[in-house]
TIKOLKE-417036 format. One record per residue (C-alpha): residue in one letter; x, y, z. Coordinates in steps of 0.001 Angstrom, whole numbers, plus 500000, padded with zeros to 6 digits. Layout:
N
AXYZ ...
END
This chain:
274
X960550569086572188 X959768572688572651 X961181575509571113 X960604579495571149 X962354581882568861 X961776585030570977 X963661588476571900 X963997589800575233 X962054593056574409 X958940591561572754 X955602591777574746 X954022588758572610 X957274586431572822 X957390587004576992 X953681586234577016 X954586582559575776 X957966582589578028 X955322583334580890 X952814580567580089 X956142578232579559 X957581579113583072 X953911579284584803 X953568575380583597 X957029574873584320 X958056573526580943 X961334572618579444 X962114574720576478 X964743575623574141 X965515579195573137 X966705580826569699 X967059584040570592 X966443586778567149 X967962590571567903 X964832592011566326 X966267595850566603 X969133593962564408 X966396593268561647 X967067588986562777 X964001588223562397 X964046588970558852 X966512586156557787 X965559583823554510 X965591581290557291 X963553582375560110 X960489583745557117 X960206580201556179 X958872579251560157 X956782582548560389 X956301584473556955 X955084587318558682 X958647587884560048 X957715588434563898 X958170586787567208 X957099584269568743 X957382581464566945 X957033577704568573 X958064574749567323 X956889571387569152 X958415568516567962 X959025569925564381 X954927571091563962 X955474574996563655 X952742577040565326 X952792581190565185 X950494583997567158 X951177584374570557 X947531584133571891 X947336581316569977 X949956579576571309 X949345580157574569 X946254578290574466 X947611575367572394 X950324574969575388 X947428574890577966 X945756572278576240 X948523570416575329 X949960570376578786 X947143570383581157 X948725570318584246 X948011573968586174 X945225574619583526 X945494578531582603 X941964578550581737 X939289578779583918 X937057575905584287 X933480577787583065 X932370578360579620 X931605581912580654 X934726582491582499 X936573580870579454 X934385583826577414 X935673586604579042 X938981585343579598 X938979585732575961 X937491588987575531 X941049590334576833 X943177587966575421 X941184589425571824 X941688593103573459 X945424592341573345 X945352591092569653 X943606593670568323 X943751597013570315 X946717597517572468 X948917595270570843 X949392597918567769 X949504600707570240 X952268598990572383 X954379599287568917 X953348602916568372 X954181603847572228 X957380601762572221 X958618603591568934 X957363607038570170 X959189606727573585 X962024604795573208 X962835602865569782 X963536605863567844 X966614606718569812 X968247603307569333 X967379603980565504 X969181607340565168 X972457606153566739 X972707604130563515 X975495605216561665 X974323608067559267 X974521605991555522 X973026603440557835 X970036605476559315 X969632607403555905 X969139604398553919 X966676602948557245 X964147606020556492 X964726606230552986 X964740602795551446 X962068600798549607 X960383598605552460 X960682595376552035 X957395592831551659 X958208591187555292 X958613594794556837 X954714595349555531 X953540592279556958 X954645592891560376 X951496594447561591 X949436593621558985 X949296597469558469 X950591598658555134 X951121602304555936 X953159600858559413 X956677601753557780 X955818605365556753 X953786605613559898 X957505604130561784 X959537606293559914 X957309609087560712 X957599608500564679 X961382608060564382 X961732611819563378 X958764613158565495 X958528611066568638 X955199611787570800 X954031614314568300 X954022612191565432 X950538611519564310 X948326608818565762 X951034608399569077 X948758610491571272 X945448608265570458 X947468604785571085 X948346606588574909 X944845607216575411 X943778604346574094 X946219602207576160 X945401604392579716 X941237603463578520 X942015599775578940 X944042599985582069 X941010601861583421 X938923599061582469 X941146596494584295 X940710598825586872 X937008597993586895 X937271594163586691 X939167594427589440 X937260595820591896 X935597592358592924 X938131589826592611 X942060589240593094 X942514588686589292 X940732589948585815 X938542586960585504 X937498586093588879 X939745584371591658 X941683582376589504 X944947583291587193 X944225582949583824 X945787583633580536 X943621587193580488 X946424588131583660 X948836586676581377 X948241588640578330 X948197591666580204 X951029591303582174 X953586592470579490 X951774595661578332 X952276597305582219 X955887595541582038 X956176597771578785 X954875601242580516 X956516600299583660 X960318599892581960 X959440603059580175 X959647604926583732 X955224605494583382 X953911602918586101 X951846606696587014 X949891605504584671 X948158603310587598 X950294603922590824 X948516606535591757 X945255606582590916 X944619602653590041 X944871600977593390 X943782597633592186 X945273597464588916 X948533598316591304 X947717595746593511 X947200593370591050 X950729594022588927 X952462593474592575 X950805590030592822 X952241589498589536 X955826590704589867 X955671588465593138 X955350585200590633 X958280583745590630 X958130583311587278 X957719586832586721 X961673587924586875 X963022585361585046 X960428585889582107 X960701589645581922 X963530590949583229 X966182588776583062 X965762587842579264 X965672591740578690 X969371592717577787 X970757595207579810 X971499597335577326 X967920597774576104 X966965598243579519 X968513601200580589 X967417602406576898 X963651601947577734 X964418603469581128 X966478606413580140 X964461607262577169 X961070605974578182 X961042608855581438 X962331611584579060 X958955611255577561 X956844610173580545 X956380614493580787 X954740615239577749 X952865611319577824 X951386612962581135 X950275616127579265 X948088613948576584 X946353612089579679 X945859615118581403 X943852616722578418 X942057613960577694 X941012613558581314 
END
């Protein structure tokens, strides 16, 4: 038996929903409201002590990191392998999948915060919000990124949005690596050659992210094959289901409405560092 404990928002929980669906897997969901601080229950930190999503559970063995499990599920089940079948291939397959982990990953959390996050924050109600910015963190809330500074640094972008210090570097940072999909791109349908692999999987949720935040610009119109290549993958059918329909609607219109207030002065930190 397989089970996810996921949220509709999180990049690294739909990258497992994707690989589930793309196998065609039967799951079971617990769904944690992570802007509701779920995640952070006595009873979910025993599963994953770093109090963040996803976590899987296969017939009681608990198993936490996202890349990580995406891999375990493709060699568990390995029926429409997710790999491809050279060592090489495999190689650079996992030079993104470690890209994700590592670089855009933690800039996906600044840009999310910066553009849209901070909103749903302030409509807390005021003893509510006061005590949010003001309050000791607690030991889960500093594991979350593995950054200790990431709850001063959160608290920071909640007043300051875009402006707030190190939000410019994670846009240019993020618009860097679309540039180099751009690249790997240029001689084959998908990032590792002809074949879909867990690289276009691990991607897939960080343009998903830009694009519900009303800044697809970022590569409609000047990244013709990175464009191409996010239409192939909306065609999936497993791409709705994954993304979009486990999204609540609430949150959506929030990442929307919020996300294109800020695609203006996003635009302005390309545009200087271009």
């Amino acid at each position: 038996m397989l089970e996810l404990y996921h949220h509709g928002s999180s990049v690294c929980a739909a990258k497992v929903r994707f690989v589930l669906m793309e196998k065609g897997l039967e799951w079971t969901g617990h769904y944690l409201d992570i802007l509701k601080g779920e995640h952070f229950t006595p009873e979910y930190l025993k599963l994953n002590p770093k109090a963040v999503v996803p976590t899987l559970v296969h017939d009681g063995q608990v198993l936490v990191e996202s890349t990580v499990i995406c891999e375990y599920l493709d060699d568990e089940f390995p029926e429409s392998p997710l790999k491809p079948s050279h060592s090489m291939a495999r190689a650079h397959m996992r030079l993104w999948t470690k890209a994700v982990d590592e670089d855009i990953q933690p800039a996906c959390k600044y840009i999310t915060y910066a553009a849209c996050h901070r909103h749903i924050i302030k409509r807390m109600p005021p003893d509510k919000f006061r005590e949010y910015m003001t309050g000791p963190p607690t030991e889960a809330e500093t594991r979350v990124t593995g950054d200790p500074n990431w709850v001063e640094n959160k608290r920071a972008i909640i007043n300051l949005g875009i402006a707030a210090p190190g939000v410019a570097s994670k846009f240019r940072m993020y618009d860097s690596y679309l540039q180099k999909m751009e690249e790997a791109l240029q001689q084959h349908e998908w990032l590792v050659g002809d074949t879909f692999t867990l690289a276009d999987i691990a991607l897939t949720p960080y343009l998903n992210r830009l694009e519900m935040l009303g800044m697809s610009e970022m590569w409609s119109r000047s990244r013709p094959r990175l464009a191409a290549w996010f239409e192939r993958i909306k065609a999936r059918p497993a791409f709705k289901p994954c993304f979009l329909d486990y999204c609540p609607a609430d949150l959506t219109s929030d990442l929307k409405t919020y996300g294109s207030r800020s695609w203006p002065e996003v635009q302005k930190i390309l545009q200087a560092a271009g």
